[in-house]
N, C-alpha and C positions, 0 to 999 in steps of 0.2 A: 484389421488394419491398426498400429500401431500409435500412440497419441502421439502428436507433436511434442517437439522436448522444447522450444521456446519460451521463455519466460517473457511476463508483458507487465508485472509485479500489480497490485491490488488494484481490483476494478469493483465499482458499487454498484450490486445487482440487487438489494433489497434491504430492508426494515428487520430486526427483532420479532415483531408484531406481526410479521407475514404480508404487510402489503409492501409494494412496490418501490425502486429508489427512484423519486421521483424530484431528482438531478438536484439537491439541494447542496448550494456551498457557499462557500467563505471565501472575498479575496483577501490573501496576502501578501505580504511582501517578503521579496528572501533580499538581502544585502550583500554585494557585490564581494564585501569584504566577509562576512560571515561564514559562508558554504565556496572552499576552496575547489570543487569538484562540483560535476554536471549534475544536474538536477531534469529526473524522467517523471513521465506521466506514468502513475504507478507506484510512485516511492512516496515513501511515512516521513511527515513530517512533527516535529513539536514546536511551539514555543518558545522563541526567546526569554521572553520579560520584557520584550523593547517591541517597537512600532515604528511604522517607515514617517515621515514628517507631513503626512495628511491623514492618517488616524489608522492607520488597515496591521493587523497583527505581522510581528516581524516573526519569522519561521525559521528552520535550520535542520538540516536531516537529522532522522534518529539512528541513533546508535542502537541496534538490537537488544540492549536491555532497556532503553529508555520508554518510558511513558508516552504513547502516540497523542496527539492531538488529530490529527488525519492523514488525509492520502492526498496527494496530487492528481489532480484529474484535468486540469490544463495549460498553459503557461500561454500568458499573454504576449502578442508579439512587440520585441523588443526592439523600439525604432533605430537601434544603432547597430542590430547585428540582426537584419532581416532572411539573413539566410538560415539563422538556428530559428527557424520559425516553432520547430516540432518540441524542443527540448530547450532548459536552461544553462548555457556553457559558463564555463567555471569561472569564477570569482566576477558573476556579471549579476549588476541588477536586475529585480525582476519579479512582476506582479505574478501571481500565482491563482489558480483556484481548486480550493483544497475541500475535499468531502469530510465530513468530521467523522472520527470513527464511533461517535456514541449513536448506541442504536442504529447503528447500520451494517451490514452483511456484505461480504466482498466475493469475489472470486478470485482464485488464486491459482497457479501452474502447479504443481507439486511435481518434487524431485523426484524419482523413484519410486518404491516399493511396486507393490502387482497384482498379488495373487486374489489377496482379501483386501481391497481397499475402504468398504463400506464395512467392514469392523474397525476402521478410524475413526468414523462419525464417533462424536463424544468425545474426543481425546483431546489433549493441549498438544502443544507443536512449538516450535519453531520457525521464522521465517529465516530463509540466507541473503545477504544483499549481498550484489553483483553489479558491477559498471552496467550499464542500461544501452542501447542505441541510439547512434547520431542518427541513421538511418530512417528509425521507424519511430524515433521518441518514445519508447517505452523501457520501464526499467527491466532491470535484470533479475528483481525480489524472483526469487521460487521459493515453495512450501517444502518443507525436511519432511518426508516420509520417516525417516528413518529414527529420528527424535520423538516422535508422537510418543505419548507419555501422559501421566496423570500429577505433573509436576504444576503448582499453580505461580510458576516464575516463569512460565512459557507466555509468549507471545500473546498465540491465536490456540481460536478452541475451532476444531473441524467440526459443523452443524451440518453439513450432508454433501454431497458431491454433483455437480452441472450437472442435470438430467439433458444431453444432448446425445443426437446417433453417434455425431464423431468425437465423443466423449466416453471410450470402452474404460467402466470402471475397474473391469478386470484385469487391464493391464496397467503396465511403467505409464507413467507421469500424468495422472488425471487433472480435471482440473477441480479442487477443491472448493466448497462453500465455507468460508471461516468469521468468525466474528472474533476481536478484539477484546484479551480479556481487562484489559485495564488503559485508562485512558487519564491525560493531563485534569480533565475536568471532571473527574471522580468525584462524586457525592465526598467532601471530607478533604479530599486532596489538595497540599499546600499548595499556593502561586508561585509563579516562577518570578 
């Protein structure tokens, strides 16, 4: 049976360390004016340098070469537009809760590839971002099979693949275990 090709983009399934994600985050805030496009459960966010006007970090989607700070894992409902319950529509304010990417493991959809998928484990990659769903509120991020590489400007590094039944590593579009190779809050790394 063939994997689903849906992308749901990064979801946090565990630690570095091997224990458990045991739902840790951060809220923040994305500004109305900042992020002109919809914001999904699943999409990488970073840092401003700025802060909403009661303390909580101002955010902004990354751009595929940028330095993550985290992942969005759920967006608070926003009392003036109660129908986007699921998602953040565009140029609206709007608290967030964002999983940090330091020391934590995601899961990820991956694009293609088939044959040999578990000779990925170890490799660096690429993520591709994609318009996300009004629908289902989840983003559109999938994993590039086909970039995997030992390049260290890549994104995410593959640390092994969902051990689930309806998860056939042998075919098109598994679902990935990746970790984050580099992160806003790097040991050394300037402030924004």
């Amino acid at each position: 049976m063939a994997n689903p090709t849906g992308a749901f983009g990064f979801a946090p399934v565990g630690n570095v360390n091997g224990g458990p994600y045991n739902g840790e985050l951060i809220r923040a805030y994305i500004a109305a004016t900042t992020v002109t496009t919809a914001v999904f459960v699943g999409d990488v966010v970073k840092m401003t340098g700025a802060g909403s006007s009661d303390g909580y970090p101002e955010v902004t989607l990354c751009a595929a070469t940028d330095a993550p700070w985290g992942v969005v894992t759920g967006i608070e409902a926003i009392p003036t537009n109660l129908e986007a319950n699921n998602y953040r529509p565009a140029s609206t304010a709007a608290y967030l809760k964002v999983a940090p990417v330091d020391g934590t493991l995601f899961k990820v959809n991956m694009n293609g590839s088939g044959t040999s998928n578990e000779a990925l484990i170890g490799s660096t990659t690429i993520y591709v971002v994609a318009a996300g769903s009004t629908v289902t509120g989840f983003s559109g991020i999938l994993l590039s099979a086909t970039d995997a590489g030992t390049s260290n400007a890549d994104e995410v590094r593959i640390v092994g693949m969902v051990d689930r039944a309806d998860n056939d590593i042998a075919l098109a579009n598994p679902e990935a275990i990746v970790q984050f190779n580099a992160s806003q809050t790097d040991f050394g790394a300037v402030g924004v």
